[in-house]
N, C-alpha and C positions, 0 to 999 in steps of 0.2 A: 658044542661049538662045531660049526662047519668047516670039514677038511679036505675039500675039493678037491681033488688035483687037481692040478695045470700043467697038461704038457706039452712039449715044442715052445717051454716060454725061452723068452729075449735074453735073459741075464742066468750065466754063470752059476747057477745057484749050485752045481756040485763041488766046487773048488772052493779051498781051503781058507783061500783068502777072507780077508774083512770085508762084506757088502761096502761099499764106495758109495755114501748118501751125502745129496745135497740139500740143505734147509735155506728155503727162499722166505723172506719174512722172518726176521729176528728184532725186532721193536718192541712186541709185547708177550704173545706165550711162546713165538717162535724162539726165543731167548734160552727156553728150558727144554727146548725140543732141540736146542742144538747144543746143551751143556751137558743133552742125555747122552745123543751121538759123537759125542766128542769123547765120553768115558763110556761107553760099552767097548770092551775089549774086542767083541766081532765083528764091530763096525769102524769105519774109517771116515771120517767128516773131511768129505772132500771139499766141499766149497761152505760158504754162505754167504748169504745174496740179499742185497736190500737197497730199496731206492737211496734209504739215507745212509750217508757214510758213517755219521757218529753212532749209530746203531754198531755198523761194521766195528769201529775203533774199540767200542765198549766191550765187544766179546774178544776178542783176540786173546787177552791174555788169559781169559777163559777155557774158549775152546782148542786155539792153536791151529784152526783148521791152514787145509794147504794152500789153500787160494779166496780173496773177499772178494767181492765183485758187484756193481751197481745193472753189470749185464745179466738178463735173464737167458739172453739165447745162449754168451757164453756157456753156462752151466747143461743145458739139453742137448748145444751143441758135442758137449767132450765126452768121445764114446767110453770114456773109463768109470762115467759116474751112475751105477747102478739102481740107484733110486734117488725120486724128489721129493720131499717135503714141503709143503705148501703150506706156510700161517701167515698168509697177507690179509686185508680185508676183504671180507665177504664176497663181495661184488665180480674181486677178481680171480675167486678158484676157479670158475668155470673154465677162462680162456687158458690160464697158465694150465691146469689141470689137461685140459685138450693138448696145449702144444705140449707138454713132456711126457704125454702117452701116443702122441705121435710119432716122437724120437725114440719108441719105446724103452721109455723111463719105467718102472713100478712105481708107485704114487701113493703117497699117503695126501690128505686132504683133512686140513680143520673143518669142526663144524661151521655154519650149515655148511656142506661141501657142495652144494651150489644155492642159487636164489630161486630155483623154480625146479618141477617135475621134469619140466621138458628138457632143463638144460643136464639134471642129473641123470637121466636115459642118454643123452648124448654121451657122457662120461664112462658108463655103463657100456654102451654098445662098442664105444673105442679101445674100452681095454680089453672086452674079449675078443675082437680083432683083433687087437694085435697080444693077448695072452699076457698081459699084462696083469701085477698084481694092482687091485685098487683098493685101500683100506680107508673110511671114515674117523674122525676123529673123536670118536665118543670113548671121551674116556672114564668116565664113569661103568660100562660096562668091564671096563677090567681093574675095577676097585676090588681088592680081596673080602670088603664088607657086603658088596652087593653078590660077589659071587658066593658067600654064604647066605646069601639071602635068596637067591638062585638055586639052591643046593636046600631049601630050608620048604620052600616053596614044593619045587620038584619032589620032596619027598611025602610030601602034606602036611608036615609038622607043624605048621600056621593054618592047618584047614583048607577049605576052601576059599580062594581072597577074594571077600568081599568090595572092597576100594583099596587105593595105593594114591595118597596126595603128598605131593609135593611143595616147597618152599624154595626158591633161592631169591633171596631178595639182598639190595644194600641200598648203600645214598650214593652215587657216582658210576664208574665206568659209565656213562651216556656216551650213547653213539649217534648218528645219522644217519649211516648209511642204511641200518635195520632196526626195527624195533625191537621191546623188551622181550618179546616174544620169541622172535628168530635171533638177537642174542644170547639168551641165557638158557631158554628153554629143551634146545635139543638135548640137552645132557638131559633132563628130566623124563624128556617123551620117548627118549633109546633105552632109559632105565625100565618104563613102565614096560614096553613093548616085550624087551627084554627077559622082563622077571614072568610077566603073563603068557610069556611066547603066541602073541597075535595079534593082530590089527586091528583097530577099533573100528565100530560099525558106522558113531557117526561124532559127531565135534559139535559142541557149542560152547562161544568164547567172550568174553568181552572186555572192553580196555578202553583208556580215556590216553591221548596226548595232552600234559599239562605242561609241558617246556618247550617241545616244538612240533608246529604245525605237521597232522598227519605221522609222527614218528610217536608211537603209542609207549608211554613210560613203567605201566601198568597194565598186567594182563592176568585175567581168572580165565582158566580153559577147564572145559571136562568133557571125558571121554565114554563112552559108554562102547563095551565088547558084550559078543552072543553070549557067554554065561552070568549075567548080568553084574558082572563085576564094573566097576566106575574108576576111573583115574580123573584126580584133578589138581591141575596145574597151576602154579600163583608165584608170577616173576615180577618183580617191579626192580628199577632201579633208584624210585624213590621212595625210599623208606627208613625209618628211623634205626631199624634192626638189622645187623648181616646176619643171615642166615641160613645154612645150608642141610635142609633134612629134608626124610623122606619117611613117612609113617605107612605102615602094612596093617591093616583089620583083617585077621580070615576069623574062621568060624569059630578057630580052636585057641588060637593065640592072636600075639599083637606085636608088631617089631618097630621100632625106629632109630634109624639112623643119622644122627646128629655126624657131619660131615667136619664139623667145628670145635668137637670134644680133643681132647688132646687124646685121652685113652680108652675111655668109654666112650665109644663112638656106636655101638650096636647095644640094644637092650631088648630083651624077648618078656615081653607081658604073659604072665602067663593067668587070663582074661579075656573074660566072656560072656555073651547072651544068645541063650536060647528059650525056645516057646516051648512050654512042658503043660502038660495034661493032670489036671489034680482028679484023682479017681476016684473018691471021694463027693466032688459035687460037679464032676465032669465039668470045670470052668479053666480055663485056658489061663497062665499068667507066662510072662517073660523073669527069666531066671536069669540071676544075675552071679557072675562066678568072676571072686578076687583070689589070686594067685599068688606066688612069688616072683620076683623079675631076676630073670639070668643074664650077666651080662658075660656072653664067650671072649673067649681067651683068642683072637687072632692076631696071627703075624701082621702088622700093616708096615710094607715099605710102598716105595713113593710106585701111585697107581703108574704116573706118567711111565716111569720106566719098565713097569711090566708092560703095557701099552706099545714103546719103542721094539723091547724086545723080543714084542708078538709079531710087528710089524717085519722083523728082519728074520722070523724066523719064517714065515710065509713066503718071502722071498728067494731064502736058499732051499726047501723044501717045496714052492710051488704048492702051495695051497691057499686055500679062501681064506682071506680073513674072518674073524668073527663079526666086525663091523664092518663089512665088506659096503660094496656100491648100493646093493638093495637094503640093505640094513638103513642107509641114509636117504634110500629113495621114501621107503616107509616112514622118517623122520620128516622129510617134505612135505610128501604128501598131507598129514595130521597139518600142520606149519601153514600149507597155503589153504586149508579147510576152516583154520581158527580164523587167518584172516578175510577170509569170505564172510563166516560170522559172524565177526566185528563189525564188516560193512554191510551187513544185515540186519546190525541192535541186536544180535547174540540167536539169533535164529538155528535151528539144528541142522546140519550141514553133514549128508551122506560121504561118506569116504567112498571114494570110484579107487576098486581092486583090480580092476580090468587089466592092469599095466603093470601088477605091482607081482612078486613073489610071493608064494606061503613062505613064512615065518618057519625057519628049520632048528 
């Protein structure tokens, strides 16, 4: 994890007090991103903020925060409020994201935490201007099952990984304003990124819109990186299954993570093929090896809150998030390369590094 410093930052972060956050967007996950800050003891849920009131009505007796407000500028405006939370729709991280790193806010942002490269380097350049913390909302990277799987990976104990594919699929949440793609996916392409530590060479994607024009329902992605490992992605929101897993092949073992188990949520295959030399008639066969499966004993509480309270510990400590701005620029980046593809008929579509950070 990267632990940057920041310093000369805007916000208090040596004083004793409760970080002061405010959650804009409380409708759908912003809901649980303000039931987190309302019960973490070192933080303080100063406001929450939503164009709809009954949004507002619904949480109150929940959160209890100090102030509801339909104002956005109220909340950036009050120099007491130390961080903003942004879970509106897609469209509108970018601006609100801008104007409360201009008020120098620290800023968390849901995914995508914006709609394009250019608008996430705008996000990026403003908050190291003004020494701003900026965190992305991938919360999957601070799921305790992917970080031993991070930990499982990093030590080789899975081999060398060969592929890491993906599933989150259900029948509803549809949206319009973004496809299946750029809603569901980033948690998938932050995991992959993540577990691989680097950025894929190049993208080929494809996907149909069968409900509305142009807004693609269904999407198969895959990735291809310099050690010829492959990730592939497969999000639809129409499909008969929910499902949320993530399968690992390395050389040595095999992992998958069923996100929808209630307790066995992680299983280690202990399974494999390798090409072996018979010396004998020097003829070459693939060797096939069935194992036991281990399913580890981990603690799992709610990722979100470990998430929340990365988030504020970066804050009073002045350090980089783990899913900082580049972490979500290299989520975009993958993101507007699938969709180049798509409008290609699935053609393979170079990642441009040029803009982008090594992978730390």
């Amino acid at each position: 994890m990267n632990t940057t410093s920041m310093t000369d930052a805007p916000a208090d972060a040596s004083a004793n007090r409760p970080v002061r956050v405010a959650v804009v967007g409380v409708g759908g996950w912003g809901k649980n991103l303000a039931r987190n800050y309302g019960q973490i003891q070192n933080a303080e849920l100063r406001y929450i903020c939503d164009l709809e009131k009954s949004n507002l009505e619904a949480l109150q007796p929940v959160c209890r925060p100090m102030a509801c407000t339909t104002n956005f500028q109220e909340v950036i405006n009050d120099p007491d409020v130390d961080a903003v939370v942004i879970a509106t729709p897609a469209p509108t991280h970018h601006p609100l994201g801008m104007q409360a790193l201009a008020a120098g806010k620290d800023v968390y942002i849901e995914k995508p935490f914006a709609m394009s490269s250019a608008e996430g380097r705008e996000l990026i350049e403003l908050a190291e201007k003004n020494k701003c913390v900026l965190m992305v909302g991938h919360l999957l990277e601070y799921h305790p099952v992917v970080e031993h799987l991070k930990e499982l990976i990093d030590s080789g104990e899975l081999g060398g990984i060969r592929y890491i594919y993906t599933q989150r699929l259900n029948l509803g949440t549809i949206r319009a304003e973004e496809n299946a793609l750029w809603n569901f996916a980033p948690h998938d392409i932050s995991v992959i990124l993540y577990l691989l530590g680097q950025q894929p060479t190049d993208i080929s994607a494809r996907g149909q819109a069968y409900l509305q024009p142009g807004v693609e329902d269904v999407m198969f992605m895959v990735m291809n990186f310099n050690d010829k490992a492959m990730g592939h992605v497969h999000v639809s929101w129409l499909d008969p299954h929910k499902t949320r897993k993530i399968t690992i092949v390395g050389s040595k073992r095999m992992a998958v993570f069923d996100d929808l188990e209630s307790t066995e949520k992680l299983k280690i295959y202990d399974k494999g093929a390798e090409l072996n030399l018979d010396y004998n008639n020097f003829a070459e066969y693939v060797g096939l090896r069935f194992g036991d499966i281990n399913i580890p004993h981990l603690r799992i509480g709610e990722p979100l809150r470990v998430e929340c309270e990365h988030f504020l510990s970066c804050i009073r400590n002045r350090t980089t998030p783990r899913s900082d701005g580049y972490d979500g620029l290299r989520v975009l980046q993958v993101l507007e390369a699938a969709d180049k593809s798509v409008s290609q008929g699935g053609d393979r579509v170079v990642i441009d590094k040029k803009n982008s950070d090594q992978i730390q």
